[in-house]
Structures are given as C-alpha cells and as structure tokens.
SEBA-744197 format. One record per residue: residue in three letters; x, y, z of N, C-alpha, C in turn. Coordinates in steps of 0.02 Angstrom, whole numbers, padded with zeros to 5 digits, always signed. Layout:
BEGIN
alaXYZXYZXYZ
...
END
This chain:
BEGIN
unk-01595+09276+03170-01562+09339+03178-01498+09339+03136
unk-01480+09395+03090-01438+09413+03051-01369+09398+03095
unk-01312+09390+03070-01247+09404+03104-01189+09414+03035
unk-01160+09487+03056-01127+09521+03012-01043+09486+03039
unk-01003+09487+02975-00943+09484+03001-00897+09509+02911
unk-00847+09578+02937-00809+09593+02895-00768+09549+02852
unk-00787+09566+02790-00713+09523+02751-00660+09549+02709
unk-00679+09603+02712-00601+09664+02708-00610+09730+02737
unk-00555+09762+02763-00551+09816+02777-00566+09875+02714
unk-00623+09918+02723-00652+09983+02687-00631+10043+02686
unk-00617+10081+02636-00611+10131+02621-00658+10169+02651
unk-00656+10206+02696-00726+10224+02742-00738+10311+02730
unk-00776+10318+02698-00830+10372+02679-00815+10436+02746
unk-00780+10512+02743-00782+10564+02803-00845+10518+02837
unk-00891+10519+02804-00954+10504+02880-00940+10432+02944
unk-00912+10388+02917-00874+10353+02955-00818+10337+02985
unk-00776+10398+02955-00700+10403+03002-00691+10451+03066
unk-00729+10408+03107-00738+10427+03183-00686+10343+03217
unk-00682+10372+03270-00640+10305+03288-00690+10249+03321
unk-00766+10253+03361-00813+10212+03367-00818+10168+03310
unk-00835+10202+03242-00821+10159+03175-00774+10115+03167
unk-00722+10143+03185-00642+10093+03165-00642+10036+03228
unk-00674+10050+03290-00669+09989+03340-00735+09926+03336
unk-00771+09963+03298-00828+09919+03288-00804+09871+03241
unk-00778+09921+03154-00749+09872+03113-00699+09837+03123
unk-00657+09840+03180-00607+09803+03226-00651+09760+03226
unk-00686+09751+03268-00754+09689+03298-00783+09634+03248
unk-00774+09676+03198-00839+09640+03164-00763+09584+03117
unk-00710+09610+03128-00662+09586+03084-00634+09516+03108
unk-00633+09529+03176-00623+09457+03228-00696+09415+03235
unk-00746+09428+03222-00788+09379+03251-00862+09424+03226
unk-00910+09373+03206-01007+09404+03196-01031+09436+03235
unk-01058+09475+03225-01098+09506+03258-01174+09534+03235
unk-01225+09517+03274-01289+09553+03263-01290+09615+03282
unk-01345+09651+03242-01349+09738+03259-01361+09731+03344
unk-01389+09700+03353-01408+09707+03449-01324+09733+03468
unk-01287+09659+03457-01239+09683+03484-01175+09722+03463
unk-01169+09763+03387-01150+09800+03369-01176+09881+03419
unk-01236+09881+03418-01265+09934+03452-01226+09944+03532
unk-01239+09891+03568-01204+09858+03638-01146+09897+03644
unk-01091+09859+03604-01030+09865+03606-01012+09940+03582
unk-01065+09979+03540-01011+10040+03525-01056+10086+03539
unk-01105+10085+03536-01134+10145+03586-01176+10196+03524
unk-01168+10166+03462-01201+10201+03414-01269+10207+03411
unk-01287+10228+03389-01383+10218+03386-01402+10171+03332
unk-01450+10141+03336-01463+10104+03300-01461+10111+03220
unk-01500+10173+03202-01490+10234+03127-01425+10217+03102
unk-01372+10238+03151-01311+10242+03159-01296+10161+03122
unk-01271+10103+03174-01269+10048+03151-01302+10007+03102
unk-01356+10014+03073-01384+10034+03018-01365+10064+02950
unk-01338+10106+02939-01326+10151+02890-01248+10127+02879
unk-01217+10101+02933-01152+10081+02933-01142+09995+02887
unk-01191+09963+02909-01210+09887+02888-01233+09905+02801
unk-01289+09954+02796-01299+09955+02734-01236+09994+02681
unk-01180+10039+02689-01133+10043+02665-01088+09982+02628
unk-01077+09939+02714-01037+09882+02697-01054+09848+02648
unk-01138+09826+02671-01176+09762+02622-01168+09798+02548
unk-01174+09840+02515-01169+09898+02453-01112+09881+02444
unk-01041+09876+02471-00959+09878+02455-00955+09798+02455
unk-01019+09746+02457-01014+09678+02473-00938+09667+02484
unk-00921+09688+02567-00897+09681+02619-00902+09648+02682
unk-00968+09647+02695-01005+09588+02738-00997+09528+02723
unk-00985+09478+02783-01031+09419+02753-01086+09391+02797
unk-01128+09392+02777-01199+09368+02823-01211+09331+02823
unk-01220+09284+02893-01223+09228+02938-01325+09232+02952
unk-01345+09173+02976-01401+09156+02986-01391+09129+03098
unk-01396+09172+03135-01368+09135+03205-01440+09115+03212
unk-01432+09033+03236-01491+08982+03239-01526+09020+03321
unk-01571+09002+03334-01644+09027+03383-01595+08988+03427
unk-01586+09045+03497-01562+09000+03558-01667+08999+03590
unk-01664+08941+03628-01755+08908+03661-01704+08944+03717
unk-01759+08966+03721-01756+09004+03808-01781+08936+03866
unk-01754+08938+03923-01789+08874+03977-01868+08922+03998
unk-01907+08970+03974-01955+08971+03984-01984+08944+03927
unk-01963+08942+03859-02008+08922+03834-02011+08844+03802
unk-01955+08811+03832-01948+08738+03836-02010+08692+03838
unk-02042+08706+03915-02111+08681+03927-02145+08680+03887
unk-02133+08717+03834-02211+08720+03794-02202+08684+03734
unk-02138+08681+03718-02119+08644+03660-02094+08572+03651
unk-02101+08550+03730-02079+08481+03763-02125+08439+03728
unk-02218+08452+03741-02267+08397+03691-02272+08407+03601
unk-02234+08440+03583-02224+08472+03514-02165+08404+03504
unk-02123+08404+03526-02068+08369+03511-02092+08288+03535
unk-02126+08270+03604-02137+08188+03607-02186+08180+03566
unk-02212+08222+03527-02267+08200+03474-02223+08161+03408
unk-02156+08194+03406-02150+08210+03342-02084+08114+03355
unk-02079+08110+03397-02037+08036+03423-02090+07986+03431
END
C-alpha cells in the first residue's frame, strides 16, 4: 500500500482552496498517509482524494513510501507451515 507524505507546501489551484484541502495538506506535511486514510480523516471522496494526489505527484511534491503488509492474526495460521518449511 502506497503512503503519501508532502515535501513542500503548493501553490493550490481555485479547485483546491477549500479549507478540507489545507487540513489534509496539514496532515500529509507531519506524517504518510495512504488514500484509505486521507479519505478517513477528511471526509473527501475518494475522486476527490485522488485528483488531489495526482496534482501533487504532477508538481513532484509527494514523496511516496511503500507501507510493508501488516499479517493479520487470522491469517497467521496459514502462513505458520509456509515459514517452518522455510527454517
């Protein structure tokens, strides 16, 4: 899963000078964030957060992170003889 995090403040386009925009790019300026939780936190629609990410990535403004697979404890079990195979 992608994780976005600002690396300068943007000249932001009428279509993004709403203040949801400016608290998100607040967000993204302190700390990564994936669209899940871009969406979460500001209440935009996805389209929305979307169209906002592809601006940034265009002004290469972003910088994009790779956040590693959290294993869920359901799916542990299954990957338990995957791994004593591999020891």
């Amino acid at each position: 899963m992608k994780e976005y995090r600002l690396k300068a403040w943007p000249e932001l386009p009428a279509v993004f000078r709403r203040i949801v925009y400016r608290r998100l790019l607040s967000d993204l300026s302190q700390r990564a964030l994936c669209e899940a939780e871009m969406h979460q936190r500001s209440g935009l629609s996805n389209a929305d957060v979307r169209a906002l990410i592809h601006f940034l990535s265009a002004e290469e403004l972003l910088e994009v992170t790779e956040r590693p697979e959290i294993i869920s404890r359901w799916r542990l079990p299954a990957l338990l003889p995957t791994w004593l195979r591999r020891a």
